[in-house]
C-alpha positions as a printed NumPy array, in Angstrom:
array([[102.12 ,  -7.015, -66.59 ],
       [102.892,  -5.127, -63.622],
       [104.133,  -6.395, -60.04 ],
       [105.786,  -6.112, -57.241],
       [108.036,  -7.757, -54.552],
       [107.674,  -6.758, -50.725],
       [109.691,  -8.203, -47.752],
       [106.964,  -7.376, -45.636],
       [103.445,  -6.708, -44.577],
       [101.984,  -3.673, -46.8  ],
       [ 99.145,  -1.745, -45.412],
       [ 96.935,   0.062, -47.87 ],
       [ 96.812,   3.238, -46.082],
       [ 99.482,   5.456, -49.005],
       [101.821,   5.626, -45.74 ],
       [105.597,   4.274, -46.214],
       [105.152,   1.84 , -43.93 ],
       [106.882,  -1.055, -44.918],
       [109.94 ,  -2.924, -46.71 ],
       [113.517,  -2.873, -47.292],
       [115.916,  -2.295, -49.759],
       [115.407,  -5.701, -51.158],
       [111.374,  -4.243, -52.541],
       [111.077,  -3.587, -56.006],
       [108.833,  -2.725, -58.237],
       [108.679,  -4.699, -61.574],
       [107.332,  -5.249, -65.33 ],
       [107.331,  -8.455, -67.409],
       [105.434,  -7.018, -70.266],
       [106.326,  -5.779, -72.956],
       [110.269,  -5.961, -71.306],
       [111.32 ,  -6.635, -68.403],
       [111.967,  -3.678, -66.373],
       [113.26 ,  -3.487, -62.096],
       [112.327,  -0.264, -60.542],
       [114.357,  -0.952, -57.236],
       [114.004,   0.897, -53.674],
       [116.697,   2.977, -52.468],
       [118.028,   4.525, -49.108],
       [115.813,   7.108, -47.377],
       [117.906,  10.092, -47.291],
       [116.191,  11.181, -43.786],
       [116.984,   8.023, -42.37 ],
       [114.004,   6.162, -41.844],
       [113.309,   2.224, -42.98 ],
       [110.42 ,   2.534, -44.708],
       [110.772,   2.011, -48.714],
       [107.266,   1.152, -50.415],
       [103.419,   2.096, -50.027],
       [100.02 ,   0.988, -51.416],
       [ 97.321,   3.213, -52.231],
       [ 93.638,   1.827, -53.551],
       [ 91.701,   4.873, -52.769],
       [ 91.66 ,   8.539, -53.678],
       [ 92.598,  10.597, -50.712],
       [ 91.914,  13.939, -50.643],
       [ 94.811,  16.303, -50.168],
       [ 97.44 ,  13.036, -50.493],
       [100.742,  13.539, -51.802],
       [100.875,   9.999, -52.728],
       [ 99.108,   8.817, -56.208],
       [ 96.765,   5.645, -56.194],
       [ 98.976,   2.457, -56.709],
       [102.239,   0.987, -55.838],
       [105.145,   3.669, -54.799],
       [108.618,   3.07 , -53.994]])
């Protein structure tokens, strides 16, 4: 089982749009396992992205990204 926690509103659009440190990306099954955010070395605020679609050309896999 596969989830995640976001502070804030998450576009689907495979941008990093959104979040904060406190986002995470999580398992329950078959351990528990935290996959946590961590500071943008460029500077910027944005920690997490959602993807649905296949976009051509995208650096960014479909799914949840940190």
């Amino acid at each position: 089982m596969l989830g995640c926690f976001n502070d804030g509103e998450i576009k689907d659009n495979a941008r990093f749009e959104s979040g904060s440190l406190n986002n995470c990306i999580f398992s329950l099954f078959p351990a528990l396992k935290v996959s946590r955010t961590y500071p943008n070395t460029n500077g910027g605020k944005n920690y997490s992205y959602l993807n649905t679609r296949r976009i051509e050309g995208s650096e960014y896999k479909c799914g949840l990204g940190k």
